[in-house]
PDB file with SEQRES, HELIX, SHEET and CRYST1 records, atoms N, CA, C and O in Angstrom:
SEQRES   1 A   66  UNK UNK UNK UNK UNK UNK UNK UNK UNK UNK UNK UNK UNK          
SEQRES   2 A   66  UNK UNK UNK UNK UNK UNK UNK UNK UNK UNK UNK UNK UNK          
SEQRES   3 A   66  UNK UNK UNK UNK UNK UNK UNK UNK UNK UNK UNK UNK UNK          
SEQRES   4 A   66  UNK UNK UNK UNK UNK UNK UNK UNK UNK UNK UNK UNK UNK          
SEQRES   5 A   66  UNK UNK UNK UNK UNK UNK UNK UNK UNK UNK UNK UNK UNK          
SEQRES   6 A   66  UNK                                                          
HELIX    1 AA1 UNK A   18  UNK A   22  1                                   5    
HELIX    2 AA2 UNK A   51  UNK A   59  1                                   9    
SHEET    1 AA1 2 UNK A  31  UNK A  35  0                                        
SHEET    2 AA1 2 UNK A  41  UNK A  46 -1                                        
CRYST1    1.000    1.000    1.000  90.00  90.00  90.00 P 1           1          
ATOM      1  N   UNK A   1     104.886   5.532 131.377  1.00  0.00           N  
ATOM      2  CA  UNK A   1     103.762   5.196 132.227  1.00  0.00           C  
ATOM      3  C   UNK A   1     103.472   6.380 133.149  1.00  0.00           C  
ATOM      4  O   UNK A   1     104.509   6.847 133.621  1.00  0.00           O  
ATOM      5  N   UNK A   2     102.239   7.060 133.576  1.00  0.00           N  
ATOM      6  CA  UNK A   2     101.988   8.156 134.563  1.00  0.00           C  
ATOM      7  C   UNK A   2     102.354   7.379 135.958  1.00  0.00           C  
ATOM      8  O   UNK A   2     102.027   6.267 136.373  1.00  0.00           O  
ATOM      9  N   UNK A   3     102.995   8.197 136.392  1.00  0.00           N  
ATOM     10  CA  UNK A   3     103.631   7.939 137.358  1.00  0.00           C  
ATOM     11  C   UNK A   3     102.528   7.689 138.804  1.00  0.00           C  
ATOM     12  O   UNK A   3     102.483   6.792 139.646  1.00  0.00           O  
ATOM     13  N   UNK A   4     101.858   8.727 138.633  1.00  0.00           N  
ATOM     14  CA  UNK A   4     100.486   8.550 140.117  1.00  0.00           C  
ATOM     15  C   UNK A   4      99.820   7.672 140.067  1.00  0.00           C  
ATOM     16  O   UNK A   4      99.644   6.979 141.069  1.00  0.00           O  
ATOM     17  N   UNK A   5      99.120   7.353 138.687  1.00  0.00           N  
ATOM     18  CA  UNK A   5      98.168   6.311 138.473  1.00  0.00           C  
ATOM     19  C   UNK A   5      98.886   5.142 137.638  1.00  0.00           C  
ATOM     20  O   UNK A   5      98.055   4.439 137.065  1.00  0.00           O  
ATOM     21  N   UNK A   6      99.785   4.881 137.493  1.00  0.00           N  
ATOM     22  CA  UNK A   6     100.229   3.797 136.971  1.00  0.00           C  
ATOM     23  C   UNK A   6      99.520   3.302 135.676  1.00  0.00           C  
ATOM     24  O   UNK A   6      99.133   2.144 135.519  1.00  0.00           O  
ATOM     25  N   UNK A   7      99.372   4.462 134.623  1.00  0.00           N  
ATOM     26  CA  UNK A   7      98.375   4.087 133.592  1.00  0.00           C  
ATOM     27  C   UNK A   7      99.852   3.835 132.453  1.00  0.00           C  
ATOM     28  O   UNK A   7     100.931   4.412 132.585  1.00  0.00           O  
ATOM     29  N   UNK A   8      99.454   2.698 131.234  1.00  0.00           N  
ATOM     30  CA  UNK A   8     100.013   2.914 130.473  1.00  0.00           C  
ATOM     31  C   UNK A   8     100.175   3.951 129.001  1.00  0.00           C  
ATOM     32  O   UNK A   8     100.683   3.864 127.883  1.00  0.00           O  
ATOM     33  N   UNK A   9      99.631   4.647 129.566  1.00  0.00           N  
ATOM     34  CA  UNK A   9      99.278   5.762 128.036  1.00  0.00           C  
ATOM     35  C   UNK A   9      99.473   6.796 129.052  1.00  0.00           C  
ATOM     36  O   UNK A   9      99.344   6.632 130.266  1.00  0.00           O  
ATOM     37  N   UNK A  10      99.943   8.381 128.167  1.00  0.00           N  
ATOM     38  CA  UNK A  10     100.080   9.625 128.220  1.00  0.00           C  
ATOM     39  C   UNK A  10      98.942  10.348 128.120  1.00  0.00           C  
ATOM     40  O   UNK A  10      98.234  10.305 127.114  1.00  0.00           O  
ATOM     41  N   UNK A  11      98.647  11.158 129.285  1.00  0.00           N  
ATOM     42  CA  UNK A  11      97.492  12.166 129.785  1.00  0.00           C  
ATOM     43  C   UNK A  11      97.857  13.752 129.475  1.00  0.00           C  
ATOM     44  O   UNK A  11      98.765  14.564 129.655  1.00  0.00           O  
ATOM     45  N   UNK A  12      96.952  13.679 129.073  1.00  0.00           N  
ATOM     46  CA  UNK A  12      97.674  15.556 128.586  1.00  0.00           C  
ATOM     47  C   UNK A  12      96.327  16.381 129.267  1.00  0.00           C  
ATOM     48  O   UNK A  12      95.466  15.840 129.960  1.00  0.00           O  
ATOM     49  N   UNK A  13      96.369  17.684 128.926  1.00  0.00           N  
ATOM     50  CA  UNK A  13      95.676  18.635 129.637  1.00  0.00           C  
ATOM     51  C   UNK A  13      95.799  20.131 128.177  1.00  0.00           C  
ATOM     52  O   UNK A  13      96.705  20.964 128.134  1.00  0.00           O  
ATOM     53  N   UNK A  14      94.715  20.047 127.270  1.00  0.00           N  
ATOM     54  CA  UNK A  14      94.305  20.602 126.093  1.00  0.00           C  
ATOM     55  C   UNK A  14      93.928  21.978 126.491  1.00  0.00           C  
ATOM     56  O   UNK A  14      92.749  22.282 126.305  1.00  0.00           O  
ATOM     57  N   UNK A  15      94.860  23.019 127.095  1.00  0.00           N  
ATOM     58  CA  UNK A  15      94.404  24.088 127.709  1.00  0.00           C  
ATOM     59  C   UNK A  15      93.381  25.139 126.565  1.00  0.00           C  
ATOM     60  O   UNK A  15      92.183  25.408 126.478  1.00  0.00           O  
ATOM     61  N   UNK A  16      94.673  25.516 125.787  1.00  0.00           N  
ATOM     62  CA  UNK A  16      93.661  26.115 124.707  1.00  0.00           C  
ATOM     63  C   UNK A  16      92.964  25.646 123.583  1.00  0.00           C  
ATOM     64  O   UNK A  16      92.483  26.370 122.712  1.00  0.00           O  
ATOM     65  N   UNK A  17      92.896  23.799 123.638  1.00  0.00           N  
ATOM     66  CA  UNK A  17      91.731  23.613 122.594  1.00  0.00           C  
ATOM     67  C   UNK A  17      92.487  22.758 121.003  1.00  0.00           C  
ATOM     68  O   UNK A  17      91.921  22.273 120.023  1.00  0.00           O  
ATOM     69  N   UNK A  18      94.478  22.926 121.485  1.00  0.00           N  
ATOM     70  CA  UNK A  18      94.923  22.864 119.741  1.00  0.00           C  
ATOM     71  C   UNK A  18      95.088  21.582 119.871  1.00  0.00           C  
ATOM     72  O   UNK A  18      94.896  21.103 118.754  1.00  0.00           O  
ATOM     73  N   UNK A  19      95.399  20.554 120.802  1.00  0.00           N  
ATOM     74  CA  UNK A  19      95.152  18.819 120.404  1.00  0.00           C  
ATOM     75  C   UNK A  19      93.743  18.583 119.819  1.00  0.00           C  
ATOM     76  O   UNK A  19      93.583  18.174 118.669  1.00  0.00           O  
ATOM     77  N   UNK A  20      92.228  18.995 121.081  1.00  0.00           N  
ATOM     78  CA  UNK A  20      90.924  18.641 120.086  1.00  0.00           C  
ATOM     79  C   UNK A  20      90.851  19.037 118.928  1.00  0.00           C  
ATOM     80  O   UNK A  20      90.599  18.117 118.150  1.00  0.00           O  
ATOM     81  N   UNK A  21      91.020  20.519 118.221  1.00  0.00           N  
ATOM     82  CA  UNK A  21      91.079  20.697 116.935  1.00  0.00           C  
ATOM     83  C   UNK A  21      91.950  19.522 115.828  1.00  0.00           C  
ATOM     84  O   UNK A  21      91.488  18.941 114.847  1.00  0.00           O  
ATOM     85  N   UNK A  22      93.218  19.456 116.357  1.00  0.00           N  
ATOM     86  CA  UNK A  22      93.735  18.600 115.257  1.00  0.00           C  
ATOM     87  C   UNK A  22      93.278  17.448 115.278  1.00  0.00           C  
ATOM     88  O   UNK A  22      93.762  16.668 114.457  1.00  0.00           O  
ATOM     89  N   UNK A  23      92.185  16.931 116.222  1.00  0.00           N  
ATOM     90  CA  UNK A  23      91.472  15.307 116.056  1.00  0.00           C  
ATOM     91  C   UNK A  23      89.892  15.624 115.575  1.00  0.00           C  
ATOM     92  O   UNK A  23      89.124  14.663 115.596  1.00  0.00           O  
ATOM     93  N   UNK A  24      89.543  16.503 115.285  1.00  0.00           N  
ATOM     94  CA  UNK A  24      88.501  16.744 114.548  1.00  0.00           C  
ATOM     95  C   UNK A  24      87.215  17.405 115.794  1.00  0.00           C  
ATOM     96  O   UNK A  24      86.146  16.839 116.027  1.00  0.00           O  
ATOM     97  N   UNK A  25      87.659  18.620 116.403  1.00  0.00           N  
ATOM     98  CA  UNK A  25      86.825  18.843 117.112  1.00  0.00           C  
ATOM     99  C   UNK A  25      86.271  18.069 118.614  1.00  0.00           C  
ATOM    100  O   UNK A  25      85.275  18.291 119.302  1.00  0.00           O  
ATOM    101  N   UNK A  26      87.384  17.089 118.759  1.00  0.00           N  
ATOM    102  CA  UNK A  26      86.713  16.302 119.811  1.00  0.00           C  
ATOM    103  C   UNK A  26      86.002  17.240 121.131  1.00  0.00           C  
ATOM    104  O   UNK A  26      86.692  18.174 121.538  1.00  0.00           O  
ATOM    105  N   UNK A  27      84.445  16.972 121.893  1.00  0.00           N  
ATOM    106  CA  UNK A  27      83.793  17.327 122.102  1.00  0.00           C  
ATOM    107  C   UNK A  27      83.175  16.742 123.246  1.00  0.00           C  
ATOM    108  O   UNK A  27      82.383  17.416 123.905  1.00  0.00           O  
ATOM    109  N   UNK A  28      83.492  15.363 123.611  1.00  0.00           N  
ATOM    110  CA  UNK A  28      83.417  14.280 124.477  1.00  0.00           C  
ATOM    111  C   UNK A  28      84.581  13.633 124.930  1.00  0.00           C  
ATOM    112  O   UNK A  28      85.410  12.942 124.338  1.00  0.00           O  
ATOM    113  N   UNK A  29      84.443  14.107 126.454  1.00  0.00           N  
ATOM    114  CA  UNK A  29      85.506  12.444 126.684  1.00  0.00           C  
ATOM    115  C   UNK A  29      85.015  11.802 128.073  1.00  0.00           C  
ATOM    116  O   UNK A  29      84.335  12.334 128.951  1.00  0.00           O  
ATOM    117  N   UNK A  30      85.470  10.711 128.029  1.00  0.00           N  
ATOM    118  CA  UNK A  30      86.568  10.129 127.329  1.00  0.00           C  
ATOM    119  C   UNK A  30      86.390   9.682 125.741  1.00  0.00           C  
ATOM    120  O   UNK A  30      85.391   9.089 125.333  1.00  0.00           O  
ATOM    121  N   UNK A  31      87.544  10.069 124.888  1.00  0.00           N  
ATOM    122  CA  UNK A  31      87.791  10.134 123.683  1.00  0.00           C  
ATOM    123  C   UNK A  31      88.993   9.347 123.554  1.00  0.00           C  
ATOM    124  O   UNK A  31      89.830   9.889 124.276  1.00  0.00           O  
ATOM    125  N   UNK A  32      89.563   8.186 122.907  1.00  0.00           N  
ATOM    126  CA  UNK A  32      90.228   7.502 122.663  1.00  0.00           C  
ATOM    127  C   UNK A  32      90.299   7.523 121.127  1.00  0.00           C  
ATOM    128  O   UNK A  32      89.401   7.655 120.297  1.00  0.00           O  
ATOM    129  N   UNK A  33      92.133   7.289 120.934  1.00  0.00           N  
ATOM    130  CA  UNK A  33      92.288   7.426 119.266  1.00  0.00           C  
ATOM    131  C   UNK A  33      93.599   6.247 119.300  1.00  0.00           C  
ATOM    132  O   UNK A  33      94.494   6.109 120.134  1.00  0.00           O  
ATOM    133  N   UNK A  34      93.360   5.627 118.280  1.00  0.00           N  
ATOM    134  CA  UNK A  34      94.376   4.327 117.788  1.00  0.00           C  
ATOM    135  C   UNK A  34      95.070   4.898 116.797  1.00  0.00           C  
ATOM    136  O   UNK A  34      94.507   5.232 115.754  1.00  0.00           O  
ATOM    137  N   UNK A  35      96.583   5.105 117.037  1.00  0.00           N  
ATOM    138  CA  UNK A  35      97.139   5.473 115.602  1.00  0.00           C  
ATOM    139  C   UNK A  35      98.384   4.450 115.496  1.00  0.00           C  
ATOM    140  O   UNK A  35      99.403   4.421 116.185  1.00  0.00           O  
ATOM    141  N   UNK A  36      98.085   3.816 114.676  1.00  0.00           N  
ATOM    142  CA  UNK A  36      99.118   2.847 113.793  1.00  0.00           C  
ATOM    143  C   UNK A  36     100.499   3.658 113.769  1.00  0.00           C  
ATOM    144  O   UNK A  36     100.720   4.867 113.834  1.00  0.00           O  
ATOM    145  N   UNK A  37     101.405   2.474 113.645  1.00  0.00           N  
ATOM    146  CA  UNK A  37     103.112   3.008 113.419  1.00  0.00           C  
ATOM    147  C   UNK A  37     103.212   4.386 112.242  1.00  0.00           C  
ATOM    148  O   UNK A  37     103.905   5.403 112.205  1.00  0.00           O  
ATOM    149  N   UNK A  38     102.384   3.941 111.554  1.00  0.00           N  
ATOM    150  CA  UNK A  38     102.411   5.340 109.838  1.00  0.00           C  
ATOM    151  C   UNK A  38     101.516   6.725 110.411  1.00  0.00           C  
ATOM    152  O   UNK A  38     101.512   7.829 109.865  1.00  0.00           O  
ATOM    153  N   UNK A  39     100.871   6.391 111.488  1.00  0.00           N  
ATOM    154  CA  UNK A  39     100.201   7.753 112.210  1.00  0.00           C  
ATOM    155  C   UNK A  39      99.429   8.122 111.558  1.00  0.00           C  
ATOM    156  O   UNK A  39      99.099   9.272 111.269  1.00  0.00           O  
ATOM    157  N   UNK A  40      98.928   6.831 111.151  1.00  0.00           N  
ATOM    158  CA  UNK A  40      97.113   7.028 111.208  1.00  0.00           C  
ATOM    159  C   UNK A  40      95.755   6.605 112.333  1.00  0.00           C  
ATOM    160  O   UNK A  40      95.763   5.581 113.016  1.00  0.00           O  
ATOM    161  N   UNK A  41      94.762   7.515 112.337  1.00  0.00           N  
ATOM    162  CA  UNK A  41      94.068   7.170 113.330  1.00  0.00           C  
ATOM    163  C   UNK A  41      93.585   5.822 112.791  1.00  0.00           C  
ATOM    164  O   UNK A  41      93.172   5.865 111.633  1.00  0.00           O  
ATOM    165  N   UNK A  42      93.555   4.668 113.384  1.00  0.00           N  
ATOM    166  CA  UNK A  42      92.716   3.128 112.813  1.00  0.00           C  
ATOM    167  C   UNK A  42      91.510   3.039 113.718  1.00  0.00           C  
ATOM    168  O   UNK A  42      90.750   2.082 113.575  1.00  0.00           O  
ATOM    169  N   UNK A  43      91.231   4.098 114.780  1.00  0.00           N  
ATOM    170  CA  UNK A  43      90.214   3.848 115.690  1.00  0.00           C  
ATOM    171  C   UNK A  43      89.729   5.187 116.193  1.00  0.00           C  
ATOM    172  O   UNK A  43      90.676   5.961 116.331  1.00  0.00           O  
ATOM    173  N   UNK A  44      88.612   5.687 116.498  1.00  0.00           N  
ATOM    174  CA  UNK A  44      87.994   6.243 117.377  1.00  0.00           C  
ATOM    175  C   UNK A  44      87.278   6.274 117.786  1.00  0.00           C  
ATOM    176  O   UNK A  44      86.182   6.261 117.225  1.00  0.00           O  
ATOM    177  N   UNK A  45      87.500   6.348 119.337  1.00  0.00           N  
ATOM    178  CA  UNK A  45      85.953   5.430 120.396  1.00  0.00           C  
ATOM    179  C   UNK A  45      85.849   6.168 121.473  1.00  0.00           C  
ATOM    180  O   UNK A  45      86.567   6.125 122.472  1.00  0.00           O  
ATOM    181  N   UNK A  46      84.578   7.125 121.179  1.00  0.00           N  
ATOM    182  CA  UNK A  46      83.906   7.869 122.665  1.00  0.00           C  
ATOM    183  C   UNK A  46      83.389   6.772 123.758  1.00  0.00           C  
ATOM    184  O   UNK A  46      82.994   5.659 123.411  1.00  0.00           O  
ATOM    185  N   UNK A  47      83.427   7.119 124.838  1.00  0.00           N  
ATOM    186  CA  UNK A  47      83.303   6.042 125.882  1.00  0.00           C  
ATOM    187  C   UNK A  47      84.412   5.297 126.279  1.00  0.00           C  
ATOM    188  O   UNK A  47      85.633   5.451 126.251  1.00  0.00           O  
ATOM    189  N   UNK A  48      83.437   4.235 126.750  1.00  0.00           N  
ATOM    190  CA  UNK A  48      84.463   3.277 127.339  1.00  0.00           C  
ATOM    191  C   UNK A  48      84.912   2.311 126.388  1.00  0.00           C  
ATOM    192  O   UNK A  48      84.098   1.855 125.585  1.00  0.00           O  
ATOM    193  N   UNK A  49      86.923   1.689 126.368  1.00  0.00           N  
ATOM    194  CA  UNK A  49      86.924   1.032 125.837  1.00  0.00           C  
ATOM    195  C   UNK A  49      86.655  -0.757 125.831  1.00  0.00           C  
ATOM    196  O   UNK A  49      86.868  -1.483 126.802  1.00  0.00           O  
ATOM    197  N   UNK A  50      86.093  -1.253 124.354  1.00  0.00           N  
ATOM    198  CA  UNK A  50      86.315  -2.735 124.658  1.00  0.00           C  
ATOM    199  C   UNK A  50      87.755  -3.442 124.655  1.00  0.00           C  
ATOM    200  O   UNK A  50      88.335  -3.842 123.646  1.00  0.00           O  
ATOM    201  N   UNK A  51      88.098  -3.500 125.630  1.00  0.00           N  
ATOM    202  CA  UNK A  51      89.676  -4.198 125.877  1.00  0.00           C  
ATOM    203  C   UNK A  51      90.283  -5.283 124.681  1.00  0.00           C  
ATOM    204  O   UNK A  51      91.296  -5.213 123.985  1.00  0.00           O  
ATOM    205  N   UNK A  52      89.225  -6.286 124.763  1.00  0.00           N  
ATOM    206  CA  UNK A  52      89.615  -7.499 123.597  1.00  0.00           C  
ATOM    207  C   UNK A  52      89.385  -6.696 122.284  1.00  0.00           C  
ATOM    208  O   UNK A  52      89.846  -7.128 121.228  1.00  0.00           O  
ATOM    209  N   UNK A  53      88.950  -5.981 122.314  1.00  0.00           N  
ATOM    210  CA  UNK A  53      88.735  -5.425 120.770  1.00  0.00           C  
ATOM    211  C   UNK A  53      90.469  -4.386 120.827  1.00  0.00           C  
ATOM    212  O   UNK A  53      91.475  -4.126 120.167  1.00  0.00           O  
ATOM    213  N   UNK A  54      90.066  -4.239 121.599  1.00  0.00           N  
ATOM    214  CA  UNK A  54      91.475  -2.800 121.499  1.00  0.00           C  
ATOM    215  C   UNK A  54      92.999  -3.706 121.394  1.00  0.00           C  
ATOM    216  O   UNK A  54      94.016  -3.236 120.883  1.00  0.00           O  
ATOM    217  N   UNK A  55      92.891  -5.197 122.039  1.00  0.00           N  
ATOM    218  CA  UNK A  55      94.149  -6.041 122.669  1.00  0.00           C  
ATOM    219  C   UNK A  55      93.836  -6.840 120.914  1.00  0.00           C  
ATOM    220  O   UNK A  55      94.877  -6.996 120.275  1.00  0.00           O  
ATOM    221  N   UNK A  56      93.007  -7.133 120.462  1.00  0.00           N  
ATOM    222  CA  UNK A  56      93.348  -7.655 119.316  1.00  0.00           C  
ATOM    223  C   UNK A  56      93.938  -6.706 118.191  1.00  0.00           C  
ATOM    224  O   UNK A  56      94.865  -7.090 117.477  1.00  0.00           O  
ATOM    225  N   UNK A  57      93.238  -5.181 118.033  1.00  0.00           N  
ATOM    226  CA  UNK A  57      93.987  -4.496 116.803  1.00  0.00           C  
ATOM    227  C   UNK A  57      95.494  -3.520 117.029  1.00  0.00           C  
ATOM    228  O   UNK A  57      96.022  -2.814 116.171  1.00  0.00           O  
ATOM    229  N   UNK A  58      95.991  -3.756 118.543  1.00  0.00           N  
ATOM    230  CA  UNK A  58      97.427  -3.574 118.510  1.00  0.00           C  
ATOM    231  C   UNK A  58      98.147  -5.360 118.088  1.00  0.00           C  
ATOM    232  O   UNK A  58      99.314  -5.559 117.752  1.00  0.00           O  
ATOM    233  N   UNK A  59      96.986  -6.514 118.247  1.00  0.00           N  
ATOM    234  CA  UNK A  59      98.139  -7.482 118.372  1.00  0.00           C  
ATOM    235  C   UNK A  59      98.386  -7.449 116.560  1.00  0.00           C  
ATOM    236  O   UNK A  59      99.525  -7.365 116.101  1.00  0.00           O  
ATOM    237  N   UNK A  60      96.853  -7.547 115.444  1.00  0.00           N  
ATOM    238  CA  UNK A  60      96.939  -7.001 114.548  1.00  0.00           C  
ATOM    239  C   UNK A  60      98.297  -6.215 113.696  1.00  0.00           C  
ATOM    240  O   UNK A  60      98.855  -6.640 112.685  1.00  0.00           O  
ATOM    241  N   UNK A  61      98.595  -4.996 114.433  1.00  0.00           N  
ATOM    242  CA  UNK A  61      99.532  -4.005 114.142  1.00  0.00           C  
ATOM    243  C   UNK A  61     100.383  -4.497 114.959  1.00  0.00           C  
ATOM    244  O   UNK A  61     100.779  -3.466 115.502  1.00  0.00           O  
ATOM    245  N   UNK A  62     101.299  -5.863 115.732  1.00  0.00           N  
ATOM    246  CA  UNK A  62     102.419  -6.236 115.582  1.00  0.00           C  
ATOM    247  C   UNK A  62     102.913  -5.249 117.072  1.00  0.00           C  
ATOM    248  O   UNK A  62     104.101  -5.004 117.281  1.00  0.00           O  
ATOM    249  N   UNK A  63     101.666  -4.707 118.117  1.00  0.00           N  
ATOM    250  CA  UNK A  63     102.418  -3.901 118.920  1.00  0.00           C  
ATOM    251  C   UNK A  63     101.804  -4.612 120.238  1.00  0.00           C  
ATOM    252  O   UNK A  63     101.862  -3.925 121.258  1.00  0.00           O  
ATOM    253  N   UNK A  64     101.313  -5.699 120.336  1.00  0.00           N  
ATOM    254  CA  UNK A  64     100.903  -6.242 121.647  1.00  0.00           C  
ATOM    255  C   UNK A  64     101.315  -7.229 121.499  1.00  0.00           C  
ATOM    256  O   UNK A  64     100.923  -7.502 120.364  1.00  0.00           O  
ATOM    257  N   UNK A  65     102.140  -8.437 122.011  1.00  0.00           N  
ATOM    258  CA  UNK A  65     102.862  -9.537 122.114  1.00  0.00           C  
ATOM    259  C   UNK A  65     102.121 -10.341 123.233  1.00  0.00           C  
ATOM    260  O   UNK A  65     102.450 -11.523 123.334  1.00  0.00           O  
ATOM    261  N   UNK A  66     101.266  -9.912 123.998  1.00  0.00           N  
ATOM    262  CA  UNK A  66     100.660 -10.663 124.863  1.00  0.00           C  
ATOM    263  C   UNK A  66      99.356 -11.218 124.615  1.00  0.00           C  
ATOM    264  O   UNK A  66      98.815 -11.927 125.463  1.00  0.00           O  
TER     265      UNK A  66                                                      
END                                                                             
């Protein structure tokens, strides 16, 4: 969890550019990516996310219990 903002996901800082390249050029953010246990992307969503949509395809993939 980030410790300042109490977010549950990992914030990075893409100095020279090699995370956007390996997600296909990303170009916008906020940029959000869903990758399943096998580490595939199952989602990508510029903007803001829809929560119930996002809380149903981890419950889907067996990783949200709530």
């Amino acid at each position: 969890m980030h410790a300042n903002k109490k977010l549950p996901y990992t914030i990075t800082w893409d100095k020279d550019g090699m995370i956007s390249q390996a997600f296909g050029n990303v170009r916008v953010t906020p940029t959000h990516f869903l990758i399943n246990p096998e580490g595939e992307i199952v989602m990508r969503k510029i903007g803001v996310l829809n929560s119930i949509r996002l809380h149903d395809m981890l419950q889907n993939m067996g990783l949200n219990k709530g």
